[in-house]
C-alpha positions as CSV (number, residue, x, y, z in Angstrom):
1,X,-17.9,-32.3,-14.2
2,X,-17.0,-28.9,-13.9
3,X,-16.0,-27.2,-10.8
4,X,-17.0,-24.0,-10.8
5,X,-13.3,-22.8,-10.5
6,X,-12.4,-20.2,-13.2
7,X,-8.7,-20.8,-14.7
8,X,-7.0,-17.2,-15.3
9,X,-3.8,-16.5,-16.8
10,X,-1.0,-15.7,-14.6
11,X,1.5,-13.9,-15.5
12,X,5.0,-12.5,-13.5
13,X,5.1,-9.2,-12.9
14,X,6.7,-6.9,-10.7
15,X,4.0,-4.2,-9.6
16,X,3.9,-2.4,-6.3
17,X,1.1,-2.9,-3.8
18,X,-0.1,-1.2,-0.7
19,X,-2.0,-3.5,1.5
20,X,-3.6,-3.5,5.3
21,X,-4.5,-6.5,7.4
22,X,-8.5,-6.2,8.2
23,X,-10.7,-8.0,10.4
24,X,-14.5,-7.8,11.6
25,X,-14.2,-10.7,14.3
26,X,-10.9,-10.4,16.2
27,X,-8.7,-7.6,16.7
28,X,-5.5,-6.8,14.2
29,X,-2.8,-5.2,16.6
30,X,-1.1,-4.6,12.9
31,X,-3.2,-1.8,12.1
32,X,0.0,-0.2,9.3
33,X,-0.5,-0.2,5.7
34,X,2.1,-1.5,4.4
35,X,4.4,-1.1,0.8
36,X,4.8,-5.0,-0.7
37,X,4.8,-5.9,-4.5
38,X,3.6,-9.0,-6.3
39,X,5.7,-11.2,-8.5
40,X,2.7,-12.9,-9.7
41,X,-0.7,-12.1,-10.6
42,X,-4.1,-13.0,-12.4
43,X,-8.0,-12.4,-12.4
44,X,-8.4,-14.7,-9.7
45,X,-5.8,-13.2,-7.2
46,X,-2.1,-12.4,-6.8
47,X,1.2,-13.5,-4.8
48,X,2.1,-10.8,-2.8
49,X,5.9,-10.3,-1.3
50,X,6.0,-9.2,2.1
51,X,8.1,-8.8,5.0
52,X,6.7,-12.1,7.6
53,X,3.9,-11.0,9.5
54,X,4.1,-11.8,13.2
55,X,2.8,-14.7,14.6
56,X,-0.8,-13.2,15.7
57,X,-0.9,-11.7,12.1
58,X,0.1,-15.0,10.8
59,X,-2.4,-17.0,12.9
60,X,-5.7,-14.6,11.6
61,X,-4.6,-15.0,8.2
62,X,-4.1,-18.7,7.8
63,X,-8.1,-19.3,9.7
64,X,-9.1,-16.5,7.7
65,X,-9.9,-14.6,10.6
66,X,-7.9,-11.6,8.9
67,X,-8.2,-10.5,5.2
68,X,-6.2,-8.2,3.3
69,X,-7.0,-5.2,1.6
70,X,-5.0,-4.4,-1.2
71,X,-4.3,-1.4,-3.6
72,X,-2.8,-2.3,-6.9
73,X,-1.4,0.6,-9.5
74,X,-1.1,-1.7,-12.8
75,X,1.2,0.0,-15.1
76,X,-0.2,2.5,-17.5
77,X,-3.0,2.8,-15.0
78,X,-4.4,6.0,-13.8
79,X,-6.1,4.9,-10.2
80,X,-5.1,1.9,-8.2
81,X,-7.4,-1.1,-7.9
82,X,-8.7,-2.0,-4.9
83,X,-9.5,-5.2,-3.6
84,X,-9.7,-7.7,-0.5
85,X,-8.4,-10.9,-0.5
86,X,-8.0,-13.6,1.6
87,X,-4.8,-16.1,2.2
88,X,-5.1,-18.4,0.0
89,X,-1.5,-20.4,1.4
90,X,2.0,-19.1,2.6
91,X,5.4,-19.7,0.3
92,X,8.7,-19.3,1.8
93,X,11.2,-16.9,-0.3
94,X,14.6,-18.7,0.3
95,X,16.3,-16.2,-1.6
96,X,14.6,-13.1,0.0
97,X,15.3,-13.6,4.2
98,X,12.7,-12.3,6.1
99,X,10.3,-12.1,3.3
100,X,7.8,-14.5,2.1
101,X,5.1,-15.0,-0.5
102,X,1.6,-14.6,0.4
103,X,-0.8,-16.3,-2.3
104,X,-3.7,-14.0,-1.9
105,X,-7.2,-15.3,-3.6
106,X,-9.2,-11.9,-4.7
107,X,-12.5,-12.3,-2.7
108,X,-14.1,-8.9,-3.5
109,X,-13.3,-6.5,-6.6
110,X,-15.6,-4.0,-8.6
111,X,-16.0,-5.6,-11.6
112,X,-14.1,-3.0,-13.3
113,X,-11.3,-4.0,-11.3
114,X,-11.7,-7.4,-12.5
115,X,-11.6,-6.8,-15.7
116,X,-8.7,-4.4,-15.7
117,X,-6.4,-7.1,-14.4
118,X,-7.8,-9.4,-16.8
119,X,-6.8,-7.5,-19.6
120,X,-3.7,-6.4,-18.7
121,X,-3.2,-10.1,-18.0
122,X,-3.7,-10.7,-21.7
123,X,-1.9,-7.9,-22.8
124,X,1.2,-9.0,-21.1
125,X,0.8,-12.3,-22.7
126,X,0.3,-11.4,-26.0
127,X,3.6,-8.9,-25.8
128,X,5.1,-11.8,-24.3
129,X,4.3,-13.9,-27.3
130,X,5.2,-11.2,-30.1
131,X,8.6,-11.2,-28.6
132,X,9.3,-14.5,-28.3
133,X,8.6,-15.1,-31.6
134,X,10.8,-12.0,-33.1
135,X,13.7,-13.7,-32.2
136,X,15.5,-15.4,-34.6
């Protein structure tokens, strides 16, 4: 029975994202943009790396009380793509202290967007592919 869940490719990456906490219902004392980068992205969303929020921060996120809006410059991209997201869950970075992974599910994207990232996505995985099999 299908779900209704699309499957995307994900593939690592290291791009750099700017990215802003944004609420319409409570009030986000974090009102910064912020520099972060994802190690991990696909149509469907992204992990973004980011210094820990603080607990009120934390709190809006998890109930989904605060979103993110996020600005995304693919390489070989012109214009960054914008998006918001919400948390989608929370992965601790053991090797990075003070930093964690936000998994971040894309909530609303032009569809341009959408299918920028879908096929650099492909792109990456083909190249990926190609040079895995030139080795001997």
């Amino acid at each position: 029975m299908p779900s209704g869940r699309k499957d995307y490719v994900k593939i690592s990456v290291d791009v750099p994202i700017r990215y802003k906490f944004l609420s319409k219902t409570i009030e986000v004392k974090d009102q910064d943009v912020h520099e972060g980068h994802t190690n991990n992205i696909s149509g469907s969303g992204l992990v973004l790396v980011v210094k820990i929020p603080d607990g009120d921060t934390l709190k809006g996120l998890l109930s989904n009380e605060i979103l993110i809006g996020i600005n995304l410059l693919l390489p070989s991209q012109d214009e960054a793509i914008k998006a918001l997201g919400k948390l989608a869950y929370i992965e601790a970075l053991p090797e990075m202290p003070g930093k964690c992974g936000l998994s971040v599910r894309f909530l609303d994207m032009p569809k341009d967007a959408s299918d920028q990232i879908l096929r650099y996505t492909i792109r990456a995985q083909i190249t990926k592919k190609v040079r895995r099999s030139e080795l001997p």
